[in-house]
C-alpha positions in Angstrom: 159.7 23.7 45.5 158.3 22.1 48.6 154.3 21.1 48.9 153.0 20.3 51.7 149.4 19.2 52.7 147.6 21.3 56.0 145.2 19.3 57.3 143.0 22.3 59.7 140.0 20.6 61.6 138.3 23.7 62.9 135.5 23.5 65.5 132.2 24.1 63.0 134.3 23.0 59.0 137.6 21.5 58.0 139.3 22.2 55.4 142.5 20.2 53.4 144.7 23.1 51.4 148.1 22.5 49.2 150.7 24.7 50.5 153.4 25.6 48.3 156.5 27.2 49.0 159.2 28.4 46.4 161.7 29.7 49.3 160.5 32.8 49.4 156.5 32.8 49.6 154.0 30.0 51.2 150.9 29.9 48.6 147.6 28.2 49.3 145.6 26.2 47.6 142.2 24.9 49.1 141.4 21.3 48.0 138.7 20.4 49.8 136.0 21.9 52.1 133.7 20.0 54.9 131.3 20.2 57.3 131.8 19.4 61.0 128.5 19.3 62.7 128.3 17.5 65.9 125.9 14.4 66.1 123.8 14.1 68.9 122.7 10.6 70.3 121.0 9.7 73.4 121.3 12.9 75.0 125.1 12.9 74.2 126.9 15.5 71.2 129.8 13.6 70.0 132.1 14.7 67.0 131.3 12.2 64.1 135.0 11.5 64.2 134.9 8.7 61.4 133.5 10.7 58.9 136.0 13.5 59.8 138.4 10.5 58.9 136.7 9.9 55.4 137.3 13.6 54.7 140.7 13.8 55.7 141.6 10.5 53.3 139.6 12.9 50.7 142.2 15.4 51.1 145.1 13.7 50.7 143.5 11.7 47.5 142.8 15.4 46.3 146.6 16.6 47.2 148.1 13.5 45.7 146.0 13.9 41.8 147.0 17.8 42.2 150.8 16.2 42.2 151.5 14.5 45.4 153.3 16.4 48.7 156.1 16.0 50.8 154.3 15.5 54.3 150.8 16.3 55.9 150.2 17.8 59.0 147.1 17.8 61.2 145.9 20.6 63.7 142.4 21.0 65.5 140.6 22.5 68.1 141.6 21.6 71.7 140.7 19.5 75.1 138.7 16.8 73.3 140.1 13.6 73.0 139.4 9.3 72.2 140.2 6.3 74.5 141.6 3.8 72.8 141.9 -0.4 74.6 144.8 -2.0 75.2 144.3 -4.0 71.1 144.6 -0.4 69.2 140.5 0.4 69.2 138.9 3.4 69.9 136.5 2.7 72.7 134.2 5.2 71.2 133.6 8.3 69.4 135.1 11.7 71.4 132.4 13.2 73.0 131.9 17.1 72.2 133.4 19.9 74.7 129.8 21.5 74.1 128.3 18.5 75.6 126.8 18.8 79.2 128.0 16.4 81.2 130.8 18.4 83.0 128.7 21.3 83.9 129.4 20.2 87.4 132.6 18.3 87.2 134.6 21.2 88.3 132.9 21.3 92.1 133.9 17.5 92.0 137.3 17.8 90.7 137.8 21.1 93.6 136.7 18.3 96.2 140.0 16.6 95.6 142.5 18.7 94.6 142.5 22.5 95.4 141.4 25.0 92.5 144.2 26.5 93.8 146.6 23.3 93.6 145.3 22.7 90.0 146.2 26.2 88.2 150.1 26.0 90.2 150.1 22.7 88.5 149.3 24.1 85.0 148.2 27.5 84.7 145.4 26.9 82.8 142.1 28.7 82.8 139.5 27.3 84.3 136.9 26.0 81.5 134.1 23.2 82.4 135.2 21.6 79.3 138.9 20.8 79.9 140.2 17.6 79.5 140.8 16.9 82.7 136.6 17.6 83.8 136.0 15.3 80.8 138.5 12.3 82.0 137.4 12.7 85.5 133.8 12.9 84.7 134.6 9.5 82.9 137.0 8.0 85.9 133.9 8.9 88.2 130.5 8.3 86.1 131.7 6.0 83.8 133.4 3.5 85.2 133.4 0.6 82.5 134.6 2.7 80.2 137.4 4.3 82.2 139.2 0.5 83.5 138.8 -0.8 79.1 140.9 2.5 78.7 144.7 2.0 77.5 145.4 5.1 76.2 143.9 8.5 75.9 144.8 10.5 72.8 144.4 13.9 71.9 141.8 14.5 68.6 144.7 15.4 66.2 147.1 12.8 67.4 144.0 10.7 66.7 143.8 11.3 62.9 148.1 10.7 63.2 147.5 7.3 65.0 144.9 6.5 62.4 147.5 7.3 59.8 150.4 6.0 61.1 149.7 3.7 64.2 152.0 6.1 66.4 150.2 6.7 69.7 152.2 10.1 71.2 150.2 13.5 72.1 151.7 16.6 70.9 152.9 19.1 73.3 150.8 22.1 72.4 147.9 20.3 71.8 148.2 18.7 75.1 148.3 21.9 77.1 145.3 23.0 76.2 143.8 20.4 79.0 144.6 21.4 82.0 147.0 18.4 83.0 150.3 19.6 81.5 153.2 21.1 84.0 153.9 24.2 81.5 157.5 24.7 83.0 158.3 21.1 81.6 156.5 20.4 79.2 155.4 17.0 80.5 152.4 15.9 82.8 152.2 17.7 85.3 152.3 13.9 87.4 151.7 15.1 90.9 148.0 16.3 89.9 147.5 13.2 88.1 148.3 11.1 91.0 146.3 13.0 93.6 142.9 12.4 91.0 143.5 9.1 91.0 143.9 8.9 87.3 146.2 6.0 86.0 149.5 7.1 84.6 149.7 4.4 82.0 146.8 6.3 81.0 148.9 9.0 79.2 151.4 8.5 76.3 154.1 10.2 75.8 154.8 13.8 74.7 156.4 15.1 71.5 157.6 18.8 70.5 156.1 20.5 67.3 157.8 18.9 64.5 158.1 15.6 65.6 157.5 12.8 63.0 154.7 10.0 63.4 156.1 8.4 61.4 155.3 7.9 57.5 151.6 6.7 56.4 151.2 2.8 56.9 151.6 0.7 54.4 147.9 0.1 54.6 146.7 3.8 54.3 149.3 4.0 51.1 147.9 0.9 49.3 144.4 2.5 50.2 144.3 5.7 48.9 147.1 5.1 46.1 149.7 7.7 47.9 153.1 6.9 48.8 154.5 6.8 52.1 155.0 10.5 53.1 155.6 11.4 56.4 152.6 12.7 59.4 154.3 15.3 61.4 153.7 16.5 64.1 152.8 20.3 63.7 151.6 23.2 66.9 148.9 20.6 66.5 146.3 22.6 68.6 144.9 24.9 65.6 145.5 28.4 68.1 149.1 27.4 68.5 149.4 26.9 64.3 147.4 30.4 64.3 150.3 32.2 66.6 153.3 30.3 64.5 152.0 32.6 61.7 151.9 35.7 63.5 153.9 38.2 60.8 155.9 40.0 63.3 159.5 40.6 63.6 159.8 41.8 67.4 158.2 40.4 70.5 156.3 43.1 72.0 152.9 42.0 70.4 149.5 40.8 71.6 147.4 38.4 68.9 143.7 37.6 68.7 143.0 34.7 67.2 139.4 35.0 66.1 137.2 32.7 64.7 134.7 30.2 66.9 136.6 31.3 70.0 138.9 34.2 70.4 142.1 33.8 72.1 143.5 36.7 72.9 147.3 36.4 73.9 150.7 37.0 74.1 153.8 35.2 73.6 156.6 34.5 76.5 159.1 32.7 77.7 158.2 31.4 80.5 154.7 30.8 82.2 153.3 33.2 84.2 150.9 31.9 87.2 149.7 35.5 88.6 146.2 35.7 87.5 143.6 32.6 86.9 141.6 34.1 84.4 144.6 34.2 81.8 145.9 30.4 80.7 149.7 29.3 80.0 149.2 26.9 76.8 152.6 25.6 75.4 153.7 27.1 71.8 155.9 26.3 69.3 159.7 25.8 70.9 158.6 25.3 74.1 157.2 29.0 73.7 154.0 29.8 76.2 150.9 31.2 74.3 149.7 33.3 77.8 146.1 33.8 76.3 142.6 34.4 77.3 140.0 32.3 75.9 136.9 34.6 74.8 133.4 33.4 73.2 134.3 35.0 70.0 131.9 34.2 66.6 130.2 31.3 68.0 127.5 33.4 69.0 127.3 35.0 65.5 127.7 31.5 64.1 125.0 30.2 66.3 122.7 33.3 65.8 122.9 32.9 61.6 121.9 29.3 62.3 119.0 30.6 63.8 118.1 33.1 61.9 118.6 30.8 58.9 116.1 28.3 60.3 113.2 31.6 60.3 114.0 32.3 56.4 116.4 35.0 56.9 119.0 33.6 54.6 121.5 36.4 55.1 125.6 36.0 54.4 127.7 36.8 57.2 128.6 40.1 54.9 125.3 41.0 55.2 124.3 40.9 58.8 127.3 42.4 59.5 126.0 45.4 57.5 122.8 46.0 59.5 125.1 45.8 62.7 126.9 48.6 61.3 123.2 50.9 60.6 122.4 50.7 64.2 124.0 52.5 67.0 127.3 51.4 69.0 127.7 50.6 72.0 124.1 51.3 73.1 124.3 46.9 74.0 126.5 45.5 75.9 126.4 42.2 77.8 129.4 39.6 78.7 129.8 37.1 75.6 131.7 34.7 78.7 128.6 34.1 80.4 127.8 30.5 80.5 124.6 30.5 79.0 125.9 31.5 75.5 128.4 28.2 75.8 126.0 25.5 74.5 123.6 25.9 71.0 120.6 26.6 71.1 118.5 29.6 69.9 121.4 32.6 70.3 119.4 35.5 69.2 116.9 34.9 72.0 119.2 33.8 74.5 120.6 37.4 73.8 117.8 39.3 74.3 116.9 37.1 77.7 120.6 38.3 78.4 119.6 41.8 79.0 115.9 41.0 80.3 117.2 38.9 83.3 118.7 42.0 84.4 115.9 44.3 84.1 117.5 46.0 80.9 115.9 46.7 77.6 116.7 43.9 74.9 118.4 44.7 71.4 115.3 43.7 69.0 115.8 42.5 65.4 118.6 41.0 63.4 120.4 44.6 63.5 120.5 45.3 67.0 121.6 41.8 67.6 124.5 41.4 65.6 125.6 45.1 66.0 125.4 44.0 70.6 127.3 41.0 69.4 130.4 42.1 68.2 130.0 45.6 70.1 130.0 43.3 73.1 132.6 41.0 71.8 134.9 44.2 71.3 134.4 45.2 74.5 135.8 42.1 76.0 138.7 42.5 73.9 139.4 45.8 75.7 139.2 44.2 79.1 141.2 41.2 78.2 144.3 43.4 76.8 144.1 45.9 79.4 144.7 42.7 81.8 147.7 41.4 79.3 149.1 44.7 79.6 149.0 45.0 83.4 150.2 41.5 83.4 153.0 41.7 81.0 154.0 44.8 80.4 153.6 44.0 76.5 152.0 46.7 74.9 152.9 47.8 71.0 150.0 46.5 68.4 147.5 43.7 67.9 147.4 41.1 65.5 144.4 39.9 64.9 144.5 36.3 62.3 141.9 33.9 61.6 139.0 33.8 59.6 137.2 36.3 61.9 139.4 39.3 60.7 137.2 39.3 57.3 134.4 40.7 59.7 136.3 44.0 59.1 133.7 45.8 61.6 134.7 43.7 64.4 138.6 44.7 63.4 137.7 48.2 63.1 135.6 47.9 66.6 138.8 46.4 68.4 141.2 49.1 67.6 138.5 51.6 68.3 138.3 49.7 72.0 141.7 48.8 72.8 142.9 52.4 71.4 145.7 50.0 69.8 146.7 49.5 66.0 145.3 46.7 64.9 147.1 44.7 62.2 144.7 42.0 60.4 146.0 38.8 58.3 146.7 36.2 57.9 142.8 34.7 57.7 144.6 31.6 56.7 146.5 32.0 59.8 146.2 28.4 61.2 146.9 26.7 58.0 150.1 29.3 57.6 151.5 28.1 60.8 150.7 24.9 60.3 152.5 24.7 56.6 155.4 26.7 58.2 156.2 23.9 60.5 155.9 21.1 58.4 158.6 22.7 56.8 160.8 23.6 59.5 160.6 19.9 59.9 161.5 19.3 56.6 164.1 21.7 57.0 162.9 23.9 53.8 162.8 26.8 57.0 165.5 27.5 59.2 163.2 28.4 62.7 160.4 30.1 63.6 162.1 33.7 63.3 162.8 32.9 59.5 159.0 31.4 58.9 157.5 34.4 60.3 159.3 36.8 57.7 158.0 34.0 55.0 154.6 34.7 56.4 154.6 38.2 56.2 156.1 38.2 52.8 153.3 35.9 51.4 150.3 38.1 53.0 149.0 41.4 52.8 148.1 43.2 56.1 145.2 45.5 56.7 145.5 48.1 59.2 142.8 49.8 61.6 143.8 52.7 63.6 142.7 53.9 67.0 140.5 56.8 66.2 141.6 60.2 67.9 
């Protein structure tokens, strides 16, 4: 019996879970639950990364008094990232990809180096947040900061070089920002140069299942733990989420729903035809070729509103009225920009549809039921491009928390007139527990993890309707 501990920072709660696996099934046991709400200071959101840090040392404590593990592995969302000086210290706490200050940095960037240079460089989709708007919007406005700069590190390496004292990026992880060469795996170095950015700037990359190293001596004699080993899993929590797609061919698309939906495919090679779709690096060198879609934020953000005026309603249970009201009568694009930062989501909804002379959807009902109409809709459109684009066309796999809004599920294969397969919702923490032990050599690849997956979960199916 091997036990390892997944470590899954998600964008909005984290989460530590046991997983155990007897060489035939991964099982899951949650340890401990958190919060992750942004702080904001001084007109800045920043993610209260040290406290994040307290929860993950919680974890392990947890994991080592339900009977210790073999290794931890840490995944999280992706683009966001610390400075740390030239004596080991992080400069300051990572400043949130919801935060404003690159609403603009995309006009600078273009000013420098062609849009068109930038996605031959990395095929990546162009997203205000991407680390490479963030680390030029701190080269250019925040200069201090930038020359104090040793090293930047990617937020899961982070919590590794907290753990370990290892400063290396991940590869997956790393491609989400928009400065990796996907046909090498490595920086993509010519773009770097032409922004002016320092290369010492930028450590050095390692594959999925590298080892940190084991925890320091001073983390062990902390928590009371012994010296496992930190490795180095598809550390970007989508890339974890396609490790445990349960399919034995290659012919599939995935959604991987939850805050954001990223709706993709897996290939071989990157594919630079179309800017809208982004070529983020997988597990093996794999390329997750993906579009990145608003997804459950805006029914996350609405239920915060709606919470805050009394309506204290379960995710179940708005889902419910969505399904009393009519389909498809509301339909607006979840992409647009304005439904990118929090704030009050219900109205900026309805202001959705008044801007354009349209009537509004009116009460929690209508809302919701626009939401993940509209959110269903854009699932269509996005695999109707993967299709034209790839050629891939057989069923969808939809894991992440987001498949237990079964409506939504239901909604997709109703819009995509595809099969819809749903599970795992513990997809992230699957893939990134499958890793670990590939690493640890419990596995014997990615093939033989997947058919471990699929063993340990039960699928739901939606079908097309006639």
């Amino acid at each position: 019996m091997k036990k390892v501990l997944a470590i899954d920072f998600g964008a909005t709660s984290g989460r530590a879970m046991l997983c155990s696996y007897n060489g035939e099934k991964i099982e899951i046991e949650e340890l401990h639950r958190f919060d992750n709400s942004p702080v904001q200071i001084g007109g800045v959101l920043y993610w209260d990364i040290l406290r994040l840090y307290h929860e993950l040392k919680t974890g392990i404590v947890k994991a080592k008094l339900k009977g210790g593990f073999d290794s931890i592995g840490i995944d999280t969302w992706g683009v966001d990232f610390a400075l740390i000086d030239k004596n080991g210290k992080m400069l300051s706490n990572p400043v949130h990809y919801r935060d404003r200050r690159t609403e603009h940095m995309q006009e600078e960037v273009f000013a420098k180096v062609s849009k068109e240079e930038i996605y031959a460089a990395t095929g990546i989709q162009f997203l205000d947040f991407n680390t490479i708007y963030q680390l030029m919007y701190i080269k250019d406005h925040c200069p201090d900061e930038y020359e104090r700069a040793d090293k930047f590190i990617m937020i899961p390496d982070l919590f590794a070089y907290f753990l370990t004292g290892k400063q290396v990026c991940e590869r997956t992880i790393a491609s989400t920002g928009q400065l990796v060469d996907p046909r090498t795996g490595d920086w993509a170095w010519n773009l770097i140069d032409k922004l002016g950015l320092k290369r010492s700037l930028f450590p050095e990359i390692a594959d999925s299942g590298y080892t940190y190293g084991n925890l320091s001596d001073e983390i062990c004699a902390e928590l009371q733990v012994a010296p496992v080993p930190v490795i180095a899993v598809s550390c970007h929590d989508t890339a974890s989420a396609v490790v445990s797609v349960p399919s034995e061919e290659k012919n599939f698309a995935y959604i991987s729903c939850g805050t954001w939906s990223l709706l993709g495919t897996e290939l071989d090679a990157p594919l630079f035809t179309c800017p809208d779709y982004t070529n983020e690096i997988g597990y093996g060198r794999t390329i997750r070729y993906l579009q990145n879609i608003m997804g459950l934020w805006i029914i996350n953000e609405s239920k915060r509103t709606w919470d805050k005026q009394g309506f204290s309603l379960g995710y179940g249970e708005i889902a419910a009225l969505a399904e009393k009201e009519e389909g498809g009568k509301f339909i607006f694009d979840v992409n647009d920009d304005e439904f990118m930062y929090p704030g009050n989501m219900p109205e900026k909804v309805r202001n959705w549809f008044i801007a354009r002379g349209l009537t509004p959807p009116e009460g929690i009902g209508q809302i919701a039921r626009a939401i993940y109409d509209s959110i269903a809709e854009c699932y269509r459109i996005a695999t109707e491009g993967l299709i034209k684009l790839t050629g891939k066309k057989s069923a969808i796999h939809m894991i992440g928390g987001g498949i237990n809004a079964t409506l939504l599920c239901r909604l997709t294969a109703q819009a995509t007139k595809l099969p819809v397969y749903a599970g795992p919702s513990e997809a992230t923490v699957m893939g990134n527990a499958a890793v670990q032990l590939i690493a640890l050599k419990a596995i014997e690849n990615l093939q033989a993890a997947r058919k471990v997956i699929k063993n340990s979960v039960s699928l739901k199916e939606y079908l097309p309707q006639a």
